[in-house]
C-alpha positions as CSV (number, residue, x, y, z in Angstrom):
1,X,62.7,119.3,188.1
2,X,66.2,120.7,189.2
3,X,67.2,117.1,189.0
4,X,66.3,116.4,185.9
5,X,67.7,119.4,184.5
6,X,70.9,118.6,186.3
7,X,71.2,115.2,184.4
8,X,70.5,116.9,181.1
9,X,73.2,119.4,181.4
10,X,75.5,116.7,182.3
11,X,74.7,114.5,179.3
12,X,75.4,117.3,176.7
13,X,78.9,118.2,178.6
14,X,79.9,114.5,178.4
15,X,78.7,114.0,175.0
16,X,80.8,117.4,173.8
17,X,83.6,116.2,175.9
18,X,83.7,113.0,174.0
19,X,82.8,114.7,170.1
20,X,85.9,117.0,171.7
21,X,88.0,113.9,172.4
22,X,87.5,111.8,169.3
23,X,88.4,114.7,167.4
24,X,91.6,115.8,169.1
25,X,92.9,111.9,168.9
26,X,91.5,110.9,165.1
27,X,93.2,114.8,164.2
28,X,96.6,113.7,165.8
29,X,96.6,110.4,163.9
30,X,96.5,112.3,160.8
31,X,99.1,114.5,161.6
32,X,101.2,112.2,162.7
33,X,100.7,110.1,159.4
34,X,101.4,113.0,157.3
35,X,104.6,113.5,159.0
36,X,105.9,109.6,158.1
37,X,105.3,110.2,154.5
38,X,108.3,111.5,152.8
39,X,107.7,115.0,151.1
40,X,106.9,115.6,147.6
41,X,111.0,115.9,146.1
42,X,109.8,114.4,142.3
43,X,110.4,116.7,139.3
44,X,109.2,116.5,136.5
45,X,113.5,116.2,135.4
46,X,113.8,113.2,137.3
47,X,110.2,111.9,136.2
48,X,111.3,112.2,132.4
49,X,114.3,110.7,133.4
50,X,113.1,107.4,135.0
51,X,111.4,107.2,132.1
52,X,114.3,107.6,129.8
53,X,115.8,104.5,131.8
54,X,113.0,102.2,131.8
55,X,112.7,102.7,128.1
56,X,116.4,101.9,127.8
57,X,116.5,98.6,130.0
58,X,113.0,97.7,127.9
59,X,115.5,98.0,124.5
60,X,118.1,96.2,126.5
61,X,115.9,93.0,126.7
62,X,114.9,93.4,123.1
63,X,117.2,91.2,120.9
64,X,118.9,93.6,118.5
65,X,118.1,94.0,115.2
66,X,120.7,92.9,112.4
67,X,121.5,92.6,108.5
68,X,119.3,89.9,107.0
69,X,121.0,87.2,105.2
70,X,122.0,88.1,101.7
71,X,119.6,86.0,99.3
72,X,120.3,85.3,95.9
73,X,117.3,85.2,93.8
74,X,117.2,83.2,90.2
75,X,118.2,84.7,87.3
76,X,114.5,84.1,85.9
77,X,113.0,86.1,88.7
78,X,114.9,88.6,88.2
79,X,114.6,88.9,84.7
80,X,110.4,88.5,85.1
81,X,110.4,91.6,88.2
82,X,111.9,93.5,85.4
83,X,110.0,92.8,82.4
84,X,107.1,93.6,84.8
85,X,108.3,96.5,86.2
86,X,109.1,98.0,82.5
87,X,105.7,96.6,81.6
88,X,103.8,98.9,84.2
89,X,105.9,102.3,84.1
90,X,104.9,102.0,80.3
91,X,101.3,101.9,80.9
92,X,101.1,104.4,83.5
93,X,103.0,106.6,81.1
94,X,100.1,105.5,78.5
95,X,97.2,106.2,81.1
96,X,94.7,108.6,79.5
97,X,94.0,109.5,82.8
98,X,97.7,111.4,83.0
99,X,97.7,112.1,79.6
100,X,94.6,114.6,79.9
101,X,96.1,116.1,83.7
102,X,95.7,119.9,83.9
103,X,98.5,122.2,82.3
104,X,98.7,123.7,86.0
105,X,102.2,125.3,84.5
106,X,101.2,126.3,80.7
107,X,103.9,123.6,79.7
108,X,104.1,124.1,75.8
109,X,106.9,121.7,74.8
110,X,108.1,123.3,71.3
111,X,111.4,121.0,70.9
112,X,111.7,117.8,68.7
113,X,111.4,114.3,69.9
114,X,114.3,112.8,69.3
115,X,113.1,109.7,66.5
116,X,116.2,107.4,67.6
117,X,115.5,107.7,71.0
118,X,114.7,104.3,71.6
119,X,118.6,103.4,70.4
120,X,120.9,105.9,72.2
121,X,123.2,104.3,74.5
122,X,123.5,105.3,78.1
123,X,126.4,107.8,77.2
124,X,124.6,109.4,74.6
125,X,121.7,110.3,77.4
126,X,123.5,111.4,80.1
127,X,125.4,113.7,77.3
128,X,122.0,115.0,76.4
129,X,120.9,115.4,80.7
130,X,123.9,117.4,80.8
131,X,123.5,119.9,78.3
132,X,119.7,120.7,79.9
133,X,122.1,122.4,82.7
134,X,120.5,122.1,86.8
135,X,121.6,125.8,88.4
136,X,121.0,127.8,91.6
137,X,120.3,131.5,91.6
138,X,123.1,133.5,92.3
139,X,123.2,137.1,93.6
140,X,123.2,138.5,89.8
141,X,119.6,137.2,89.2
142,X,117.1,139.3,88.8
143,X,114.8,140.3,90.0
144,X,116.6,139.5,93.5
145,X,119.5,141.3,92.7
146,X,117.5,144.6,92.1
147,X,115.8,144.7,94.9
148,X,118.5,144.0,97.0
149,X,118.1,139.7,98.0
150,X,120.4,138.7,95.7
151,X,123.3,139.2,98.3
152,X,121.4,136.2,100.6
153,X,122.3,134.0,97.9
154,X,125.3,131.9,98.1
155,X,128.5,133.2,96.4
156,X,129.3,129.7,94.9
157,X,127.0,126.8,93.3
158,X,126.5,123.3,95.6
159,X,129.9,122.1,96.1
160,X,131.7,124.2,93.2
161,X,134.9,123.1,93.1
162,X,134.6,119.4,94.9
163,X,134.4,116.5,93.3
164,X,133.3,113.4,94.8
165,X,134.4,109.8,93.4
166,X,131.3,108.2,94.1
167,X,128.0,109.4,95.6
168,X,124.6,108.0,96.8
169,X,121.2,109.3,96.3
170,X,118.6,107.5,98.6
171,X,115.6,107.6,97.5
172,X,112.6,107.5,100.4
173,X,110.7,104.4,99.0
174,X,109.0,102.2,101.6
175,X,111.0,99.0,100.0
176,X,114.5,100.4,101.2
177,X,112.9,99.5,104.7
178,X,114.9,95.9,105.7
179,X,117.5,96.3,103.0
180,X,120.1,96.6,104.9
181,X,121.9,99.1,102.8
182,X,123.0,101.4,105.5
183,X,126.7,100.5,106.0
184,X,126.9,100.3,101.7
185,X,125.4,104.4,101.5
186,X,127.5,105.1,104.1
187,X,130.3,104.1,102.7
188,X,129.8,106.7,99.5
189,X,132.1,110.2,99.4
190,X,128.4,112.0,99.5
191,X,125.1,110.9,100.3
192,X,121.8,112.8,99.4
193,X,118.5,112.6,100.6
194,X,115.3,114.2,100.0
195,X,112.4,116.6,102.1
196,X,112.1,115.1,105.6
197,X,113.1,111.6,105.2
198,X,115.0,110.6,108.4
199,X,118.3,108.6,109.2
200,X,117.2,108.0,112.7
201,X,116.1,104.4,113.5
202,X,116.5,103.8,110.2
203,X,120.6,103.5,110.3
204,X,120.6,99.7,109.0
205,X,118.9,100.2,106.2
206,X,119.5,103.7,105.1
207,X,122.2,105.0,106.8
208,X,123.1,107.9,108.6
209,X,125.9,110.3,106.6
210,X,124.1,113.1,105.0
211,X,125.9,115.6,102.4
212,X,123.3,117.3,100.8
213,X,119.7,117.4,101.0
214,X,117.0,118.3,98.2
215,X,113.8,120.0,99.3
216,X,110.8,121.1,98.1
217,X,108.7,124.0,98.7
218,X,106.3,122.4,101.1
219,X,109.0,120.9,103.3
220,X,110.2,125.1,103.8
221,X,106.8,126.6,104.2
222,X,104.1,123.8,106.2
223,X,104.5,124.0,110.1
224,X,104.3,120.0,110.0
225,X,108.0,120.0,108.5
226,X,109.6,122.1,111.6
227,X,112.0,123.5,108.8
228,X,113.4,126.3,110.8
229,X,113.6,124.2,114.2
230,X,114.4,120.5,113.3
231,X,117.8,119.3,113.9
232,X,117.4,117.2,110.4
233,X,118.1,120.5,108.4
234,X,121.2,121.4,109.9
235,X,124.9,121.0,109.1
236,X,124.7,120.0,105.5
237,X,123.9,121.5,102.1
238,X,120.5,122.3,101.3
239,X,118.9,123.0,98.1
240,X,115.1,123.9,97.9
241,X,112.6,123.5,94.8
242,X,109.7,125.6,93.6
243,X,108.0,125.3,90.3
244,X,107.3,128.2,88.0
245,X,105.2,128.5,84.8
246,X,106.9,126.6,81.9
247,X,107.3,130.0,80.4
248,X,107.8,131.8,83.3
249,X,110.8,134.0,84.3
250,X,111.9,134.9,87.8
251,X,110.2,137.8,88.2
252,X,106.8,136.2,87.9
253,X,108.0,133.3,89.9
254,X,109.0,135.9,92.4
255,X,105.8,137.6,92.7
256,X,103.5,134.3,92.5
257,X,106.0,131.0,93.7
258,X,103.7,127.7,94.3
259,X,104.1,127.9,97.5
260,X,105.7,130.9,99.6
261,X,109.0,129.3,99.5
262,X,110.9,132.9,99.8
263,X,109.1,133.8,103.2
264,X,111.1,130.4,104.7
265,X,114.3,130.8,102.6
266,X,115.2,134.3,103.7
267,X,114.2,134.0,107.2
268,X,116.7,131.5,107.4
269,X,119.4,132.8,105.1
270,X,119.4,135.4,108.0
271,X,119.3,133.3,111.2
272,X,121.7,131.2,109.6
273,X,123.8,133.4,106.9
274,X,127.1,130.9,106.7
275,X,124.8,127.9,105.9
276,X,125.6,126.6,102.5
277,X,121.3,126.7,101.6
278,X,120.8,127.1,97.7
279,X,117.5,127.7,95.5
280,X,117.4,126.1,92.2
281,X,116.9,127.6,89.6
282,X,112.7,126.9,88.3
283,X,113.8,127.2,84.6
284,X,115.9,124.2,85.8
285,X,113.5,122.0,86.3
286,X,111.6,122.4,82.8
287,X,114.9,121.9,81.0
288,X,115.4,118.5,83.0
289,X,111.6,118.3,81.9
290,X,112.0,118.6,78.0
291,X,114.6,116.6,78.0
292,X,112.6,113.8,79.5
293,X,109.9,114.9,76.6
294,X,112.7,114.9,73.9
295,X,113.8,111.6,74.8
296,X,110.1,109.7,75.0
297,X,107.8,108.5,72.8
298,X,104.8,109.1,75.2
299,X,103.6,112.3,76.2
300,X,105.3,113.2,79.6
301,X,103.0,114.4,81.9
302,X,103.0,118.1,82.7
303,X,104.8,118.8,86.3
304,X,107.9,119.4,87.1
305,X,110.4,116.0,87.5
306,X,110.4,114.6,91.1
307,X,113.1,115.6,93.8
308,X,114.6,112.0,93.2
309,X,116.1,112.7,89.3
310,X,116.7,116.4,90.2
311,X,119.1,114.7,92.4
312,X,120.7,112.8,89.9
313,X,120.8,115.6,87.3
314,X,122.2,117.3,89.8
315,X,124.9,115.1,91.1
316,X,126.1,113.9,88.1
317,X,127.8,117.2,87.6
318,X,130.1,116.7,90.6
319,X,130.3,112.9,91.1
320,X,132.8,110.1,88.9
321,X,130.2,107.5,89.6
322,X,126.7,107.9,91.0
323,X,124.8,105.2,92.6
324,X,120.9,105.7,93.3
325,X,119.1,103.7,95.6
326,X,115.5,102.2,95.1
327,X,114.5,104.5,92.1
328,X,113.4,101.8,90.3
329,X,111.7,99.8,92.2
330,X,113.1,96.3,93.1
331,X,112.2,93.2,94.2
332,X,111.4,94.6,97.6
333,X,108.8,96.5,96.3
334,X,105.7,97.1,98.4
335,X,102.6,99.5,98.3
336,X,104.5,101.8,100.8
337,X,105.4,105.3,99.8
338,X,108.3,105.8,102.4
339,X,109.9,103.9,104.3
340,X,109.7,106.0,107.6
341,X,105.6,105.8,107.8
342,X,102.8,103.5,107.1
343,X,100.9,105.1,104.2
344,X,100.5,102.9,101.3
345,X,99.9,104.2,97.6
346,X,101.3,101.7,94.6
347,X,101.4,105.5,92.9
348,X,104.2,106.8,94.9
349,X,106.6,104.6,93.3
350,X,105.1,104.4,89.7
351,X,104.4,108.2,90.0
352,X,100.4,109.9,89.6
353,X,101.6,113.5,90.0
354,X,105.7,113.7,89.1
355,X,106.6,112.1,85.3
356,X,107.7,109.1,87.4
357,X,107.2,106.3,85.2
358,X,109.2,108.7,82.3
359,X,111.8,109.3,84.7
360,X,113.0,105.6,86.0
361,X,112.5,104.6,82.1
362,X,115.5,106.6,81.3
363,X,117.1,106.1,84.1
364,X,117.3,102.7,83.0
365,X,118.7,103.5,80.0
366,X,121.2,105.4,81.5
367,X,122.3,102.5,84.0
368,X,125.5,100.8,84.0
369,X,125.0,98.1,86.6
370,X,123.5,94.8,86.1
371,X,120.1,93.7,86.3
372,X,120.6,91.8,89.6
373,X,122.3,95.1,91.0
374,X,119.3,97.0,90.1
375,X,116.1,94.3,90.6
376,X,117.7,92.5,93.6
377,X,119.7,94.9,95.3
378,X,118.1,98.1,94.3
379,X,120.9,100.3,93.0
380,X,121.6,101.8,89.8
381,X,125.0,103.2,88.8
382,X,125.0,106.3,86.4
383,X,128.1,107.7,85.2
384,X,129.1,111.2,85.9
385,X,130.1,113.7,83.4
386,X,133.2,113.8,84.5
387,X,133.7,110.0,82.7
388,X,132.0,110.8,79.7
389,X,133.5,112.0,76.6
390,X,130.7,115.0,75.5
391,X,132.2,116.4,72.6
């Protein structure tokens, strides 16, 4: 019995011994494989900035991109892309559709239709653009002034005082994408561009000099827009857009804007009080507006002109020669609203919500460039003021 005891003691010592063992050697192991691996030194710095490199030697092996060959297209293709294009900005100005859109703005046009529209030269129209005078507030506006806001407002109008010798307004369509244009905007004494549309990426085709840029109310007040934070905004002129009533003065506008435009205009009129930032003047855009209704047959459609010929109306104050780029659409014309995304809508070029059609109908008629300038190459040339004799 004590035997067997014995031997049953000695097996569970021996068996610990060994459970003891195996640990002790399999724990050292570990230990000493811990200690050959280099300690965790990686930031998240010098993660981002692998990264950065890899993405750089990846563009390295990419052949660069560069100008397309120039192409010369017939005559008769030409001159059938713009009987076409003439063609359908006349019926969408004719679409019953637009012609029975919601008076969101009470527009009442009292004026006169000018019967001889159809025969004015391109003189006689810019003549008539300037008299329907494009203005920013200044700090005698009321109400602004009462209250005590008109001292945020800039001292002098955009560029009072400069003039340029030639300018270019860019226009965002999606068909500027592969014109290699870039180098030609560039090349202009002031460039103007609209909302967010970038110059990054885009150099070859758009540029990258920026004088002035025109923005509407949206672009200020959605988060989406990073108005107050994005680098885009900064270092230039601004001028910001908000449509009143047709009938409206600034009071009301004041008290009720379409969007809350003021809310993002002051806050940044004091984090940034040097900054040459500008608000038109609403009543602005309904003169720019009548005179698109004086000048057409057609009933215009009852919103406020697009960014794109508030540009122009306003440029042509300060500019010999103006050159706009892919306002009427040419030969490169695609679905594609803008060309720095993918959304596709034929209406963002022939216009469903601005008087678009209305708008690059004129600004044919004001045009002093050829039809290959304007259908192959996609620039018009408007005269400024400055060379026009007014009377």
């Amino acid at each position: 019995m004590r035997l067997a005891v014995f031997v049953c003691l000695f097996m569970n010592i021996l068996f610990a011994t060994i459970v003891f063992y195996t640990y002790m050697v399999w724990s050292r192991y570990w230990q000493s494989v811990a200690r050959a691996r280099p300690p965790n030194y990686i930031s998240a710095e010098y993660i981002a900035e692998l990264r950065r490199r890899r993405e750089q030697q990846a563009a390295a092996r990419r052949p660069p991109r560069t100008a397309a060959p120039y192409v010369f297209h017939p005559a008769e293709r030409i001159e059938h892309h713009r009987a076409a294009t003439v063609a359908q900005l006349r019926r969408v100005q004719l679409d019953w559709k637009m012609q029975r859109a919601a008076n969101k703005y009470g527009v009442k046009f009292s004026g006169r239709r000018d019967q001889a529209a159809g025969s004015r030269s391109a003189e006689e129209l810019l003549c008539a653009l300037r008299r329907a005078s494009v203005r920013t507030l200044t700090a005698a506006d009321e109400p602004f002034a009462t209250i005590g806001l008109g001292k945020y407002f800039p001292s002098l109008a955009p560029f009072e005082g400069r003039t340029f010798n030639s300018c270019a307004v860019v226009a965002s369509a999606g068909s500027l994408l592969n014109s290699a244009l870039g180098a030609e905007i560039d090349s202009h004494d002031a460039v103007v561009r609209f909302n967010n549309a970038p110059t990054q990426n885009y150099e070859l085709d758009v540029g990258s000099k920026t004088t002035l840029r025109l923005l509407n109310s949206r672009v200020l007040s959605e988060p989406q827009f990073d108005f107050l934070g994005s680098a885009m905004y900064r270092d230039i002129s601004l001028v910001a857009w908000d449509p009143s009533r047709y009938d409206g003065d600034l009071k009301q506008w004041y008290n009720s804007p379409d969007f809350p435009v003021f809310t993002a205009y002051f806050e940044r009129r004091l984090m940034l009080p040097d900054e040459d930032f500008h608000l038109l003047d609403p009543s602005s855009l309904w003169s720019v507006w009548n005179f698109l209704q004086t000048h057409t047959y057609t009933s215009v459609l009852p919103n406020p002109p697009s960014s794109g010929f508030m540009g122009i109306a306003l440029m042509l104050e300060r500019c010999d020669w103006v050159d706009v780029y892919e306002f009427v659409p040419s030969l490169r014309m695609t679905k594609r609203c803008h060309y720095y995304d993918t959304e596709e809508n034929e209406f963002c070029t022939l216009g469903a919500w601005h008087p678009l059609a209305t708008e690059k109908l004129l600004a044919l008629k004001m045009n002093h460039a050829s039809d290959r300038e304007v259908f192959e190459r996609g620039v018009l040339r408007l005269k400024g003021y400055s060379q026009l004799d007014c009377g």
